[in-house]
N, CA, C, O and CB atoms as a CASP TS submission, in Angstrom:
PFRMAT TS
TARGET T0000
AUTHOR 0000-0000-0000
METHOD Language model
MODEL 1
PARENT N/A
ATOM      1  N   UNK     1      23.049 -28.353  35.783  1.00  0.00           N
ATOM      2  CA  UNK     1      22.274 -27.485  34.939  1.00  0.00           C
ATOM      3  C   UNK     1      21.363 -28.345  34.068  1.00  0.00           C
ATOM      4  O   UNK     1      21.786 -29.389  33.573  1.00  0.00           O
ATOM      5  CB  UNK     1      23.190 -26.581  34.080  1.00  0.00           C
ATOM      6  N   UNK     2      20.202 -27.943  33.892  1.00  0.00           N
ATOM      7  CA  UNK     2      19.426 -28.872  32.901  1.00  0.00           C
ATOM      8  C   UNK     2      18.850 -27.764  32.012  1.00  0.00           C
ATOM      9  O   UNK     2      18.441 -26.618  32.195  1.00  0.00           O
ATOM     10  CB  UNK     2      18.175 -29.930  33.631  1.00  0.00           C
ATOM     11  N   UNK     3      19.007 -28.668  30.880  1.00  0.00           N
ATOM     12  CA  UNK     3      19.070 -27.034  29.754  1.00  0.00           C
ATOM     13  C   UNK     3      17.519 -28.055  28.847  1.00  0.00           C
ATOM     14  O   UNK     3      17.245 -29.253  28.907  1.00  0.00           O
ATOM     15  CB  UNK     3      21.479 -26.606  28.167  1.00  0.00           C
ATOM     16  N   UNK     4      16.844 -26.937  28.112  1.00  0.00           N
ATOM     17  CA  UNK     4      15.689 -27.614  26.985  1.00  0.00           C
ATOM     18  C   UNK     4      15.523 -26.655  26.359  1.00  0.00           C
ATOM     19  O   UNK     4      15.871 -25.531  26.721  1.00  0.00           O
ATOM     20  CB  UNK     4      14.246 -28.204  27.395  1.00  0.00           C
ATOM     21  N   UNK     5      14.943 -26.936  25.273  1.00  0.00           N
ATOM     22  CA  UNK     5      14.676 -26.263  24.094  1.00  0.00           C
ATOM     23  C   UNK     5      13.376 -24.789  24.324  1.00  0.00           C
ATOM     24  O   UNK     5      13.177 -24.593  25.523  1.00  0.00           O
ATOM     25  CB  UNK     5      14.125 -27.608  23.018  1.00  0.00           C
ATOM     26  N   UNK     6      12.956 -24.299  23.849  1.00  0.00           N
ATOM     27  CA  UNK     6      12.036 -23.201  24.444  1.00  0.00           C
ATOM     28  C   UNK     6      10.690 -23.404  24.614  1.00  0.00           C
ATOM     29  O   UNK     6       9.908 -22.750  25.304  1.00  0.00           O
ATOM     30  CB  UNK     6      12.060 -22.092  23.719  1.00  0.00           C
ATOM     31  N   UNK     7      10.339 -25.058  23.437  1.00  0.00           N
ATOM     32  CA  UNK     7       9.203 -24.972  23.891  1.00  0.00           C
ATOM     33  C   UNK     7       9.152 -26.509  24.230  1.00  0.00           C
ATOM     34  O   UNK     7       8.226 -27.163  23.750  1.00  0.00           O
ATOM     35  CB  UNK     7       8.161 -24.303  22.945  1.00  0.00           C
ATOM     36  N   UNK     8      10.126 -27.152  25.061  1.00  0.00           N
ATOM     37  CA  UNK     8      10.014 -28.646  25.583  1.00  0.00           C
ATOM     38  C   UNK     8      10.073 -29.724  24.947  1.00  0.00           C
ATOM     39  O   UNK     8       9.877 -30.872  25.346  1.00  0.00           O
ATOM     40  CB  UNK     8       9.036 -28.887  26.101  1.00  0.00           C
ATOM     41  N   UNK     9      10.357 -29.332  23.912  1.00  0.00           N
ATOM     42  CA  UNK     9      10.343 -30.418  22.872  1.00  0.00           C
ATOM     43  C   UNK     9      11.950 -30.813  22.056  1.00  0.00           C
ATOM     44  O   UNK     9      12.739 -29.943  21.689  1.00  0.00           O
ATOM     45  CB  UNK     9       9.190 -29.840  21.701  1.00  0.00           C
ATOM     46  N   UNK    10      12.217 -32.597  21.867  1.00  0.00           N
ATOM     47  CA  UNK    10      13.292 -32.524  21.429  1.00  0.00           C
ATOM     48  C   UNK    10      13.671 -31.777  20.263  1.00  0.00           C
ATOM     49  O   UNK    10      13.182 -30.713  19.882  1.00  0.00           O
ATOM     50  CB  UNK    10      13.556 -33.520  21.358  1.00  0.00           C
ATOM     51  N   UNK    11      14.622 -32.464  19.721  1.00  0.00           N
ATOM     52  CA  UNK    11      14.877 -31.180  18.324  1.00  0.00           C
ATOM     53  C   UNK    11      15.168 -32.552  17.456  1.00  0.00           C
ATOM     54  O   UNK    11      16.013 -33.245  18.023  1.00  0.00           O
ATOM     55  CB  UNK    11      16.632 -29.600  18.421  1.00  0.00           C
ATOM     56  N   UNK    12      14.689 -33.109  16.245  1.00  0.00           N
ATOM     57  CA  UNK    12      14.803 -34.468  15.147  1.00  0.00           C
ATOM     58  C   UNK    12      14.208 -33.818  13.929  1.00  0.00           C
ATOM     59  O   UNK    12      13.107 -33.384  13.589  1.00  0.00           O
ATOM     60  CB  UNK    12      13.808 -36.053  15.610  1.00  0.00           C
ATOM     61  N   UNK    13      15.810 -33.978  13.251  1.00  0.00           N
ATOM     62  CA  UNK    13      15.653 -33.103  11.847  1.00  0.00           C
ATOM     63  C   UNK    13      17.137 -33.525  11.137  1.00  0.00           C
ATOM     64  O   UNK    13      18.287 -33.544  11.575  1.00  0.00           O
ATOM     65  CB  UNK    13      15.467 -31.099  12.150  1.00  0.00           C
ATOM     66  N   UNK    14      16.570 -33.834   9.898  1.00  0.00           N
ATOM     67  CA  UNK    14      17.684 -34.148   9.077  1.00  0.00           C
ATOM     68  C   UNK    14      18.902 -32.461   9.228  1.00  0.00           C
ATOM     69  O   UNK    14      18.650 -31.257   9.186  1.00  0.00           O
ATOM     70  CB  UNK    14      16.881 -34.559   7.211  1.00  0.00           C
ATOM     71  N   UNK    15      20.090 -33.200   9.391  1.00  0.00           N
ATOM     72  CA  UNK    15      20.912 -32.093   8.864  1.00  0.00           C
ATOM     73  C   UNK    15      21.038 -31.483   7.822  1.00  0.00           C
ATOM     74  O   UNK    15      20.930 -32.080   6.751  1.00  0.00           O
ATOM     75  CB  UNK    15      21.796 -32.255   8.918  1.00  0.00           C
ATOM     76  N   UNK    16      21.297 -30.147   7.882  1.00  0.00           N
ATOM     77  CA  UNK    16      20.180 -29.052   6.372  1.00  0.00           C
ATOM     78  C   UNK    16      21.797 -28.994   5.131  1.00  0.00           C
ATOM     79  O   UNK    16      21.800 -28.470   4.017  1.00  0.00           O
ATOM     80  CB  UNK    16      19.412 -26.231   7.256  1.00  0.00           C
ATOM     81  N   UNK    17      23.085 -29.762   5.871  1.00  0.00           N
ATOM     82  CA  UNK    17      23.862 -29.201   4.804  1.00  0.00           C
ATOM     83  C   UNK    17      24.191 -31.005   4.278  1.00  0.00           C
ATOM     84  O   UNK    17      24.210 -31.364   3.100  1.00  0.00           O
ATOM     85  CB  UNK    17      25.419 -27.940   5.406  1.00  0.00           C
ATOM     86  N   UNK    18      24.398 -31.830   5.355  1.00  0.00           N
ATOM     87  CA  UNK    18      24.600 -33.437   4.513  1.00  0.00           C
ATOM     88  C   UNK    18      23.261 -34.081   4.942  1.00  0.00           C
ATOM     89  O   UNK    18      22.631 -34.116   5.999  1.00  0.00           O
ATOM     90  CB  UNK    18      26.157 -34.608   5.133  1.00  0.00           C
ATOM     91  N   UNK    19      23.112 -34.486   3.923  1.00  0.00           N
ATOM     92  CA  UNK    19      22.071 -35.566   3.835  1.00  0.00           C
ATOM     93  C   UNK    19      21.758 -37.073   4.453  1.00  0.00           C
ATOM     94  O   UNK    19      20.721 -37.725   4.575  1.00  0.00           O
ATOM     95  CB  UNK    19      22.115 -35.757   2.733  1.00  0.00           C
ATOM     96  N   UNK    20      23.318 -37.347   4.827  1.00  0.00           N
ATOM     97  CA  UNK    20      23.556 -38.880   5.268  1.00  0.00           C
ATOM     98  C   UNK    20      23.244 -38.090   6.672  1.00  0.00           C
ATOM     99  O   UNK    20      23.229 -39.009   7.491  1.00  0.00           O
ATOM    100  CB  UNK    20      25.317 -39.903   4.930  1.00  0.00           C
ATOM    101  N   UNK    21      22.983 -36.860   7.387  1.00  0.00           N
ATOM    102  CA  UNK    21      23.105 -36.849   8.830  1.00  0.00           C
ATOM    103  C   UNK    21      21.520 -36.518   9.239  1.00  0.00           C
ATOM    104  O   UNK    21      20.661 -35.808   8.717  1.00  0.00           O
ATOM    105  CB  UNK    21      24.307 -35.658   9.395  1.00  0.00           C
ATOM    106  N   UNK    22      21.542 -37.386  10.443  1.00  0.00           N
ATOM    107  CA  UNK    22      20.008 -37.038  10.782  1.00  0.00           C
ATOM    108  C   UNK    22      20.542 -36.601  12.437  1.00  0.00           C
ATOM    109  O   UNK    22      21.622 -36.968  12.899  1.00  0.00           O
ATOM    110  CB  UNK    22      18.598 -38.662  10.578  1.00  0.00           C
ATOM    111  N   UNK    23      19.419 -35.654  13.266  1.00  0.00           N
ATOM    112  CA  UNK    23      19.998 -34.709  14.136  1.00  0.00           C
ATOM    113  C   UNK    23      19.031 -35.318  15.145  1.00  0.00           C
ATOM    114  O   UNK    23      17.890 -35.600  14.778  1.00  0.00           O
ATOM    115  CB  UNK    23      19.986 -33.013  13.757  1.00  0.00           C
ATOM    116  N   UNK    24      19.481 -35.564  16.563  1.00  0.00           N
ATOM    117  CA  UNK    24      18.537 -35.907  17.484  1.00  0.00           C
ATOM    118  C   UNK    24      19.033 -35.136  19.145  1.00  0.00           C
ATOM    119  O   UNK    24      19.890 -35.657  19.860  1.00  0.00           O
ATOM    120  CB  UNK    24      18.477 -37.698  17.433  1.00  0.00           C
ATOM    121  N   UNK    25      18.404 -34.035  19.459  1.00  0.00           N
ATOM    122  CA  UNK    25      19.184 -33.178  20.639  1.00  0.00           C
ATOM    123  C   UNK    25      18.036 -33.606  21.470  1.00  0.00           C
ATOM    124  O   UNK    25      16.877 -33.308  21.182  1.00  0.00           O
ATOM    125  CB  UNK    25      19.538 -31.292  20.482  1.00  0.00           C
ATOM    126  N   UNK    26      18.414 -34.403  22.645  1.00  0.00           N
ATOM    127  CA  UNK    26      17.465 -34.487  23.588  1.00  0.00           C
ATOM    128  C   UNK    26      17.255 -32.975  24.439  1.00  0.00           C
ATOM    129  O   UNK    26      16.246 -32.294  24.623  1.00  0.00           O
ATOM    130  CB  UNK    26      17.912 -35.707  24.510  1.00  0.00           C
ATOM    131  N   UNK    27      18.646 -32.796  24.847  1.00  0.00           N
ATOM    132  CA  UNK    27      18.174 -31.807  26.087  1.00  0.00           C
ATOM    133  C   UNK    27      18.547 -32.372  27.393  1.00  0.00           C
ATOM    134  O   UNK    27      17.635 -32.742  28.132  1.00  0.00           O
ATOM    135  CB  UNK    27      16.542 -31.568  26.146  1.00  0.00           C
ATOM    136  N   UNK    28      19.810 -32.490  27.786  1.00  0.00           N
ATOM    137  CA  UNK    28      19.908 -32.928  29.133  1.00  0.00           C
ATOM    138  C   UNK    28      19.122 -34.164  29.550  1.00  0.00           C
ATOM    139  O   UNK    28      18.362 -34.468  30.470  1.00  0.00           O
ATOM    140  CB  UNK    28      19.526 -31.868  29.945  1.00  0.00           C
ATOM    141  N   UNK    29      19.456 -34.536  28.855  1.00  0.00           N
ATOM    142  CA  UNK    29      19.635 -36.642  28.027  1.00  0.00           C
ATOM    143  C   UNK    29      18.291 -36.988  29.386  1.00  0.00           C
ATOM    144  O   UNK    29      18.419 -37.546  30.476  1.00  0.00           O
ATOM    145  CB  UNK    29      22.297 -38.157  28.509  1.00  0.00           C
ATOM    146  N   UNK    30      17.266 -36.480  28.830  1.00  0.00           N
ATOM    147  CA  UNK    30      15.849 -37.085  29.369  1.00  0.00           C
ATOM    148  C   UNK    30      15.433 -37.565  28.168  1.00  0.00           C
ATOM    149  O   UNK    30      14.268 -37.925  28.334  1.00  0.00           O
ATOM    150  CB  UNK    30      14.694 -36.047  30.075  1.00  0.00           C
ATOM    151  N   UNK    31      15.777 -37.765  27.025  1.00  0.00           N
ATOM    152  CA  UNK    31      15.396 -38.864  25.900  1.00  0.00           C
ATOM    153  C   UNK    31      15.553 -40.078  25.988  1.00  0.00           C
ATOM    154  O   UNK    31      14.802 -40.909  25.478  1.00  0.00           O
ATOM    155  CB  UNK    31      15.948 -38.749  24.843  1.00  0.00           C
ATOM    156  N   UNK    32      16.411 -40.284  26.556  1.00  0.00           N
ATOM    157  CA  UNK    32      16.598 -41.972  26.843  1.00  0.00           C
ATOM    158  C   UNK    32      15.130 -42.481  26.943  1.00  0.00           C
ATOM    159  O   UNK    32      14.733 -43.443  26.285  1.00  0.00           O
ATOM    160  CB  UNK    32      17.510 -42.398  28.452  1.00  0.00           C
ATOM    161  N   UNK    33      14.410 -41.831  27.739  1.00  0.00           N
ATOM    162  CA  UNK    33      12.638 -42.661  28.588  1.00  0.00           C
ATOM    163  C   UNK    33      11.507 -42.491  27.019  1.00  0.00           C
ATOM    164  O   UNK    33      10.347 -42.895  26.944  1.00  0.00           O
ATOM    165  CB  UNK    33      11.569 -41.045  30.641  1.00  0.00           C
ATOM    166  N   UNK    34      12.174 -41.894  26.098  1.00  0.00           N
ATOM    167  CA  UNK    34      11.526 -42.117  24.836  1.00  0.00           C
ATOM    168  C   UNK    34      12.455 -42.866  23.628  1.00  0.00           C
ATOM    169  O   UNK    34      12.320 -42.906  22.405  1.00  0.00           O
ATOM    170  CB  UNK    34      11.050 -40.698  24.369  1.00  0.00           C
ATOM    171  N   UNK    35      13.361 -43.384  24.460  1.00  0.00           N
ATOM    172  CA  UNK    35      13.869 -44.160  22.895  1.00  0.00           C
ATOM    173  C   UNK    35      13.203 -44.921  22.326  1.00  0.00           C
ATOM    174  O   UNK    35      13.369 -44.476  21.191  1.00  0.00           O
ATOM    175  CB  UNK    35      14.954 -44.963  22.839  1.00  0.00           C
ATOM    176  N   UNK    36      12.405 -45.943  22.177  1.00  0.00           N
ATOM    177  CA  UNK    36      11.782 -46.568  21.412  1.00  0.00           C
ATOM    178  C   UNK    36      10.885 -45.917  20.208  1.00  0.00           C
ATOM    179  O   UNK    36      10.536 -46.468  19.164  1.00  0.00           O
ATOM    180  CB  UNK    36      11.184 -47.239  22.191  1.00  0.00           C
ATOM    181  N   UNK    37      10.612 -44.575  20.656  1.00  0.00           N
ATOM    182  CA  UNK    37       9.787 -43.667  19.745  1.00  0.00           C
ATOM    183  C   UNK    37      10.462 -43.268  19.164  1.00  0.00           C
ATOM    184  O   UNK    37      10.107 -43.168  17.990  1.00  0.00           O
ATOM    185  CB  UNK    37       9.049 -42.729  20.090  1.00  0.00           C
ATOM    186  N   UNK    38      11.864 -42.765  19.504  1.00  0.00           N
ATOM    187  CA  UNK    38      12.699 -41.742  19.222  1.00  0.00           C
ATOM    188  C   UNK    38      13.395 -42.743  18.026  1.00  0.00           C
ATOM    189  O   UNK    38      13.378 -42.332  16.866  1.00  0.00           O
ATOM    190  CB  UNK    38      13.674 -41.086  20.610  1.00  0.00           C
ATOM    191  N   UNK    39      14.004 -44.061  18.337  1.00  0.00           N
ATOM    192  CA  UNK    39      14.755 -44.712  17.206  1.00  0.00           C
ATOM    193  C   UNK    39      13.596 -44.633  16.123  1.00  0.00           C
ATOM    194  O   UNK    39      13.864 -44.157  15.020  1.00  0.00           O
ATOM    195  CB  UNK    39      15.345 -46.361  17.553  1.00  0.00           C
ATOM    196  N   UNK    40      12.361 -45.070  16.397  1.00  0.00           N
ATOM    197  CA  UNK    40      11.530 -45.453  15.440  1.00  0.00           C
ATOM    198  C   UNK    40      11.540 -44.372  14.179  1.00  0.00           C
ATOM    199  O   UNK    40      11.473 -44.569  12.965  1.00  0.00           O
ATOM    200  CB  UNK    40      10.168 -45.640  16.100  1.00  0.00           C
ATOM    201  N   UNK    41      11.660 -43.043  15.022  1.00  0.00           N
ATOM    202  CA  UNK    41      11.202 -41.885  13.878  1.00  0.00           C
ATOM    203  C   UNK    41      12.955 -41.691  13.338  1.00  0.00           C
ATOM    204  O   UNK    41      13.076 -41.253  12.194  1.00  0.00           O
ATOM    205  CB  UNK    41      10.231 -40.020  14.755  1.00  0.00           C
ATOM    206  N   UNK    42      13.874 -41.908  13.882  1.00  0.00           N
ATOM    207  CA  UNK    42      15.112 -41.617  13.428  1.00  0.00           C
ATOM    208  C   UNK    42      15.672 -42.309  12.080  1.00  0.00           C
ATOM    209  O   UNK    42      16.208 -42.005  11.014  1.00  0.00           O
ATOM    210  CB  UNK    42      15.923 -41.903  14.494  1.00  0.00           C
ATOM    211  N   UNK    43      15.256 -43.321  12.729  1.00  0.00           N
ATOM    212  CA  UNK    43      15.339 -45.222  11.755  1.00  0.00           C
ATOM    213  C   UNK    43      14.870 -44.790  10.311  1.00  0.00           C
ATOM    214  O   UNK    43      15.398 -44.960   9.212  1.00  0.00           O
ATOM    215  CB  UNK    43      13.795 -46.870  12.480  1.00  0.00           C
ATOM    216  N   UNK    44      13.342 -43.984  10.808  1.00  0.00           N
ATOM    217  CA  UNK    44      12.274 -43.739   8.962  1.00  0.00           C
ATOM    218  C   UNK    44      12.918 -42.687   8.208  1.00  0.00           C
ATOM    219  O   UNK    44      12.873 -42.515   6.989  1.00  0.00           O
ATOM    220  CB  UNK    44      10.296 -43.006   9.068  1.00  0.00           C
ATOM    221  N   UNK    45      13.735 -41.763   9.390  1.00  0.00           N
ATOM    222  CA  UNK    45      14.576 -40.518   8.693  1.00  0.00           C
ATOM    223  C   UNK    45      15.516 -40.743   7.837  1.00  0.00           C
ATOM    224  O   UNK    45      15.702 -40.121   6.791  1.00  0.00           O
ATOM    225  CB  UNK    45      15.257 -39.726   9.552  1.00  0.00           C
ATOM    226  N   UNK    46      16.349 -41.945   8.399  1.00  0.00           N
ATOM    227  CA  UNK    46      17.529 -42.582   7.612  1.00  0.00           C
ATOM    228  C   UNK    46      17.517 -43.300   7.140  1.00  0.00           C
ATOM    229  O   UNK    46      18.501 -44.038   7.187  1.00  0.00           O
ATOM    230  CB  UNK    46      18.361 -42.886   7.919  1.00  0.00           C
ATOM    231  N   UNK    47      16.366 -43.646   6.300  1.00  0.00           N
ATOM    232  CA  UNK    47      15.940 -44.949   5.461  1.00  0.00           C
ATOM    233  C   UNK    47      15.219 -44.273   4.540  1.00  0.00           C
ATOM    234  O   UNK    47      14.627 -45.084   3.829  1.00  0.00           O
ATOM    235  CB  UNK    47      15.058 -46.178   6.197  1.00  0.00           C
ATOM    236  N   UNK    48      15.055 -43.433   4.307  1.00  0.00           N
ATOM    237  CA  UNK    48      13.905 -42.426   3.511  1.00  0.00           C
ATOM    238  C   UNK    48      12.456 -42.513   3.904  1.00  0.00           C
ATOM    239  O   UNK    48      11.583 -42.037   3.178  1.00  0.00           O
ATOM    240  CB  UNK    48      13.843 -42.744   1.937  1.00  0.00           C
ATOM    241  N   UNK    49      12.158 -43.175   5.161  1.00  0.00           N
ATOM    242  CA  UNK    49      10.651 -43.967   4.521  1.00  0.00           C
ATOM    243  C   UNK    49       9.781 -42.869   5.508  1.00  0.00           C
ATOM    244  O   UNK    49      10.357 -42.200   6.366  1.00  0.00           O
ATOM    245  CB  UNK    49      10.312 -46.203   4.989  1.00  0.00           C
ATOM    246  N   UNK    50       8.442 -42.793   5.280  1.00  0.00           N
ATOM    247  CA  UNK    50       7.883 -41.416   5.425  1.00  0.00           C
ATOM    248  C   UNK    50       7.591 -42.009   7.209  1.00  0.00           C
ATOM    249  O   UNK    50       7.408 -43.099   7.751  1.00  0.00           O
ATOM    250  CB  UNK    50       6.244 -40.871   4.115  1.00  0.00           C
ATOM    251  N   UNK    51       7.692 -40.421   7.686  1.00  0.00           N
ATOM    252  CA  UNK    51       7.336 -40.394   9.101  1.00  0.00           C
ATOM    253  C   UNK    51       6.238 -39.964   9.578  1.00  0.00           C
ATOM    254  O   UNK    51       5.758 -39.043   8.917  1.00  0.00           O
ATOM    255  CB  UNK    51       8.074 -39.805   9.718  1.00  0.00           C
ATOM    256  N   UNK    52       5.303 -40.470  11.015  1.00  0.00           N
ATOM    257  CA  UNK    52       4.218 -39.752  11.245  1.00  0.00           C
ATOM    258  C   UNK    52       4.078 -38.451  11.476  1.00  0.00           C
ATOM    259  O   UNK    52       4.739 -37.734  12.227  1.00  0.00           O
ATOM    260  CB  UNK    52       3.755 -40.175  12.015  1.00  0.00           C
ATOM    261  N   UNK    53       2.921 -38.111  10.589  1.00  0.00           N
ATOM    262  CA  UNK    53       2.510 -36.723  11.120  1.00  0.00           C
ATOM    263  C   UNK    53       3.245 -35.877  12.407  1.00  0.00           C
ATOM    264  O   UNK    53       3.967 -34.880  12.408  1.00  0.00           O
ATOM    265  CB  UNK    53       1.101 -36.929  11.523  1.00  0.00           C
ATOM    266  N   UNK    54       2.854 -36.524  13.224  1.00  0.00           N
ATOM    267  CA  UNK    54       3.517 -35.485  14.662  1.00  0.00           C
ATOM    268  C   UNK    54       5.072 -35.607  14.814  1.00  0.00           C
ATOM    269  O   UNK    54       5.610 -35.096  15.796  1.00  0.00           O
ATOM    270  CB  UNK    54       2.860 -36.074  16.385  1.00  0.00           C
ATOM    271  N   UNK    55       5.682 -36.157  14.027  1.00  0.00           N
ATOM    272  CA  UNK    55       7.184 -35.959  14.030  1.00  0.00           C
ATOM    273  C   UNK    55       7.441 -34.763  13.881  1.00  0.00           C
ATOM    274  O   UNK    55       8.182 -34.222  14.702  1.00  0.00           O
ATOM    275  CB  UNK    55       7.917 -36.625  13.096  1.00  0.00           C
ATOM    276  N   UNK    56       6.891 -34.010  12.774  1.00  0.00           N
ATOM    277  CA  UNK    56       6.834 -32.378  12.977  1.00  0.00           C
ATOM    278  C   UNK    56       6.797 -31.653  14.085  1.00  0.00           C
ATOM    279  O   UNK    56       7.237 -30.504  14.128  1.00  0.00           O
ATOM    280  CB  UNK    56       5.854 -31.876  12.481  1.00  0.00           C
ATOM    281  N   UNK    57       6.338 -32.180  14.952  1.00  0.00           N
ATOM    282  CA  UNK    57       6.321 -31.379  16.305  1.00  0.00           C
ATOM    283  C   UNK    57       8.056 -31.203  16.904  1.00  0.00           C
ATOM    284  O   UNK    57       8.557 -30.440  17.730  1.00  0.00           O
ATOM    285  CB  UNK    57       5.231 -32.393  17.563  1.00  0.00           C
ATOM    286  N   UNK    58       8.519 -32.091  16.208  1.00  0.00           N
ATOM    287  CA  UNK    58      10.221 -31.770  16.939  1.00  0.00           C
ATOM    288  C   UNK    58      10.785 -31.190  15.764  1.00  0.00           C
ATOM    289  O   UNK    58      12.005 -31.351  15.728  1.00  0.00           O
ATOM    290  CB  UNK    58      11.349 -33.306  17.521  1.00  0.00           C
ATOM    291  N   UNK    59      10.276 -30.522  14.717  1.00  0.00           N
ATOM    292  CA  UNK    59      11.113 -30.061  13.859  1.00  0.00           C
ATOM    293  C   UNK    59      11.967 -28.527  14.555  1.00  0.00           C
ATOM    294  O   UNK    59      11.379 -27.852  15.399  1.00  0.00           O
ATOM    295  CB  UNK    59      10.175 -29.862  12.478  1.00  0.00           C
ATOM    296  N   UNK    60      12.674 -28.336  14.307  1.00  0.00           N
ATOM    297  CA  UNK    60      13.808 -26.966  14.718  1.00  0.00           C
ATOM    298  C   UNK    60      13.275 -25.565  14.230  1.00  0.00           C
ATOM    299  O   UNK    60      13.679 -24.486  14.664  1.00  0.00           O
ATOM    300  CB  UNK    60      15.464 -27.139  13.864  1.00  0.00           C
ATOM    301  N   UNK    61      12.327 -25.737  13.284  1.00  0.00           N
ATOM    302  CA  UNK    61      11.476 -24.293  12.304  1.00  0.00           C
ATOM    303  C   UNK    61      10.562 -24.119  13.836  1.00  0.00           C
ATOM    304  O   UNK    61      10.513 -22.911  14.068  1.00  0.00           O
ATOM    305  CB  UNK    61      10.099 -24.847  10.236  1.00  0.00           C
ATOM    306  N   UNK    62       9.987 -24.743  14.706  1.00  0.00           N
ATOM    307  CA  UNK    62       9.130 -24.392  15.795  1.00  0.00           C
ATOM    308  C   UNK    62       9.509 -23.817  16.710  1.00  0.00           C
ATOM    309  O   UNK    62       8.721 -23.253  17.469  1.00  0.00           O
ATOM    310  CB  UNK    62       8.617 -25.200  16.283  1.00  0.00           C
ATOM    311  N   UNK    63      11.416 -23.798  16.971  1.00  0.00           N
ATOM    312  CA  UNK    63      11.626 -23.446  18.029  1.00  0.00           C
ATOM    313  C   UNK    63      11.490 -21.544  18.036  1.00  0.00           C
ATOM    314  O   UNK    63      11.590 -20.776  18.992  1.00  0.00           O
ATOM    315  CB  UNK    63      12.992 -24.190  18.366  1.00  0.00           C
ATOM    316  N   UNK    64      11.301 -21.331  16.977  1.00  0.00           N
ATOM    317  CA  UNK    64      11.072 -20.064  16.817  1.00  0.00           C
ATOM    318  C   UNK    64       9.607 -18.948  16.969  1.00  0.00           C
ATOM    319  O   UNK    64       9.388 -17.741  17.067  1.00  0.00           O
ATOM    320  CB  UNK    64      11.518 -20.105  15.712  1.00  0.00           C
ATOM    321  N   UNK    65       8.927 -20.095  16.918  1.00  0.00           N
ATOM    322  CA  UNK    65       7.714 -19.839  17.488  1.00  0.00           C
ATOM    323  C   UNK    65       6.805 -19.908  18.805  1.00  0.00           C
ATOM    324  O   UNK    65       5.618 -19.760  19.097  1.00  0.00           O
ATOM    325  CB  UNK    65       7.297 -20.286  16.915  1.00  0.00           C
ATOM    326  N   UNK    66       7.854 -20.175  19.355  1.00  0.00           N
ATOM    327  CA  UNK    66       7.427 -20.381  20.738  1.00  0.00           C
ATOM    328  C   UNK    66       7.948 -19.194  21.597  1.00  0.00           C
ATOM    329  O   UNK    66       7.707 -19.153  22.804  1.00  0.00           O
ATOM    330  CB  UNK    66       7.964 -21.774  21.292  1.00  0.00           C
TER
END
């Protein structure tokens, strides 16, 4: 079974109840072929330090709009 999100995109978003947790759902682990991007934006999540613009594109508020 290969399962994804509704609109193809991973899901990278701090966890909304602890703070020390940051959330990274590939989707039927085809993230691996973006890890280098993927640590990069995870790394700035859990360090406080600000992330690029299009990191928003995997926020979890989108999956509802699709």
């Amino acid at each position: 079974m290969y399962t994804n999100t509704p609109d193809g995109h991973f899901v990278i978003c701090a966890h909304p109840l602890h703070s020390l947790v940051t959330l990274f759902i590939a989707c039927s682990l085809h993230g691996f072929k973006f890890a280098p991007s993927i640590c990069e934006i995870l790394a700035d999540l859990s360090t406080g330090c600000a992330v690029a613009p299009e990191f928003y594109l995997f926020s979890p508020a989108l999956l509802s709009l699709s």
